[in-house]
N, C-alpha and C positions, 0 to 999 in steps of 0.2 A: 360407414367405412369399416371395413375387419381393421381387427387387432392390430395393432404394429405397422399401421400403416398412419404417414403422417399428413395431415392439411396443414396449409398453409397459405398467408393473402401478404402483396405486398401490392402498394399503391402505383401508379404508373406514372405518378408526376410527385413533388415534394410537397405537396396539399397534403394535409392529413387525412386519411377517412376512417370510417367508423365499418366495423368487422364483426356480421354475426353471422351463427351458423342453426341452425333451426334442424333437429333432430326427431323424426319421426317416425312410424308409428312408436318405439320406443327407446330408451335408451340407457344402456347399462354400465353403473363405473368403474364395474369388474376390471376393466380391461383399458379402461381410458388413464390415461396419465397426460402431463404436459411438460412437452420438453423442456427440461432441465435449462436457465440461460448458460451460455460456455463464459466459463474463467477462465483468467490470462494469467502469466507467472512472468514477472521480474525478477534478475538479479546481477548482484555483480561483486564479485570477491577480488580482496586485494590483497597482501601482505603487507603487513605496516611494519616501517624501520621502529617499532618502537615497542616497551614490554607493555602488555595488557593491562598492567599499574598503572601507567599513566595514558593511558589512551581513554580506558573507561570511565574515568571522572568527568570526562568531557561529555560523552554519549551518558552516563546517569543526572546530568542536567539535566532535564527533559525541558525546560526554557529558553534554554542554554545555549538552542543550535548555531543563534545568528553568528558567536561566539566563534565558529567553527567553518560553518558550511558556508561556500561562497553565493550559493542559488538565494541565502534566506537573508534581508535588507535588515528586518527585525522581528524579533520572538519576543512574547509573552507571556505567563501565567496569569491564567483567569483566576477570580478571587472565586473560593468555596470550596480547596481542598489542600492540604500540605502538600509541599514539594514534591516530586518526586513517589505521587503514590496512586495506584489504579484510582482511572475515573478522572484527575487532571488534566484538563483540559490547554491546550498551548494555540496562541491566537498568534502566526504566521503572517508574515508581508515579504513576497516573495520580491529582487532586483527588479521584476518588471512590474512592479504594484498588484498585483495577485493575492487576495488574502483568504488564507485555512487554515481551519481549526481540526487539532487533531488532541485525541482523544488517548491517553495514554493505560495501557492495558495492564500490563505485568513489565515491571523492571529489576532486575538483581541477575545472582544465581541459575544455572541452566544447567542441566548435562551437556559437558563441555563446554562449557564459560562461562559468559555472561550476556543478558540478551536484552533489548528494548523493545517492546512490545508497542504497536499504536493503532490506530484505526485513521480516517478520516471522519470527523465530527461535521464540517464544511470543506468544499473545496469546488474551485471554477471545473477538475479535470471531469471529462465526461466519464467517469465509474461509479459503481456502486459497489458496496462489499470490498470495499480496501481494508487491506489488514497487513501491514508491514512488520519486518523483524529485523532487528541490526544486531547481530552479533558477534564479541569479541571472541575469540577461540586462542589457544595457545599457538604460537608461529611455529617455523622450524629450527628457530634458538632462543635462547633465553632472551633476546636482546628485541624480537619481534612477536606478532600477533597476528593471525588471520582476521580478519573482517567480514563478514559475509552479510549483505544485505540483500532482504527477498521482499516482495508483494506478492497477494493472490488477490482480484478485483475482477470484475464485472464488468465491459466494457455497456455503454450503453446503445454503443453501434458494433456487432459482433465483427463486423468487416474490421474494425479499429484495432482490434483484439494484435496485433503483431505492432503496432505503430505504435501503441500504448507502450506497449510490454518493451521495446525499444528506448524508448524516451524516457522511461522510468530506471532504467538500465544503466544508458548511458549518459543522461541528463541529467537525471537525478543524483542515482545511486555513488556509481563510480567518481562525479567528482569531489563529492563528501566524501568517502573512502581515501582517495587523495587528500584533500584537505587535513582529515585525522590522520594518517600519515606525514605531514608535515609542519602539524600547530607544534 
């Protein structure tokens, strides 16, 4: 096949099948790449009635969320690192019995605020390369705070890629942003 030009197999029924390609007389990898999987981008911003002082103690829990968010039944810290510090790990049980573990990255200090940093360590949702950021920003008065919460992730079905990014959005993200706006 020249350059820049892409192959590709997709099965004709939901049986798995098995995909090679056999290249002959040679074959050079000057010019071969493999496409890149496509990532998905969540988000969803809110203005919270409340000053960043007291919004952020809630989000630098990083155990904390069940406390908070209505989606999460129960949160815990797994035993093997202080509170609160890259690498702790939070074991999640979501209202519908759904249980992840997510991996906490960087928390404090940010340009322009303050930010929660996390991964998915486990999770039922079909992604990979989840990597979420909730951040508190200064409002448009003393008396409030911006919110902004994002993902970037891997759908495992690229077709999903809009349905995910949706649900993450609007499922996820924004009713937590609620919720910090009125604990």
């Amino acid at each position: 096949m020249p350059g820049g030009v892409w192959q590709a197999a997709r099965p004709l029924t939901d049986t798995e099948a098995l995909v090679s390609c056999v290249v002959a007389p040679a074959f050079d990898y000057a010019d071969f790449a493999l496409e890149p999987p496509p990532t998905a981008h969540a988000e969803a911003t809110a203005v919270l009635p409340r000053p960043r002082a007291e919004v952020w103690p809630l989000v630098a829990d990083f155990a904390g969320i069940a406390g908070w968010h209505p989606l999460i039944a129960k949160a815990t810290a797994e035993p093997g690192l202080p509170a609160n510090t890259p690498g702790q790990l939070r074991h999640l049980v979501t209202e519908g019995g759904a249980v992840i573990r997510e991996r906490l990255l960087r928390m404090g200090e940010s340009e322009g605020g303050y930010e929660c940093v996390y991964e998915f360590a486990e999770s039922p949702m079909e992604v990979h390369d989840y990597r979420a950021t909730l951040t508190l920003a200064d409002g448009p008065d003393d008396g409030s705070c911006r919110g902004t919460w994002r993902a970037d992730f891997t759908p495992h079905e690229p077709a999903a890629a809009a349905e995910l990014s949706r649900y993450f959005a609007d499922e996820v993200f924004a009713p937590g942003l609620r919720a910090l706006a009125g604990s």
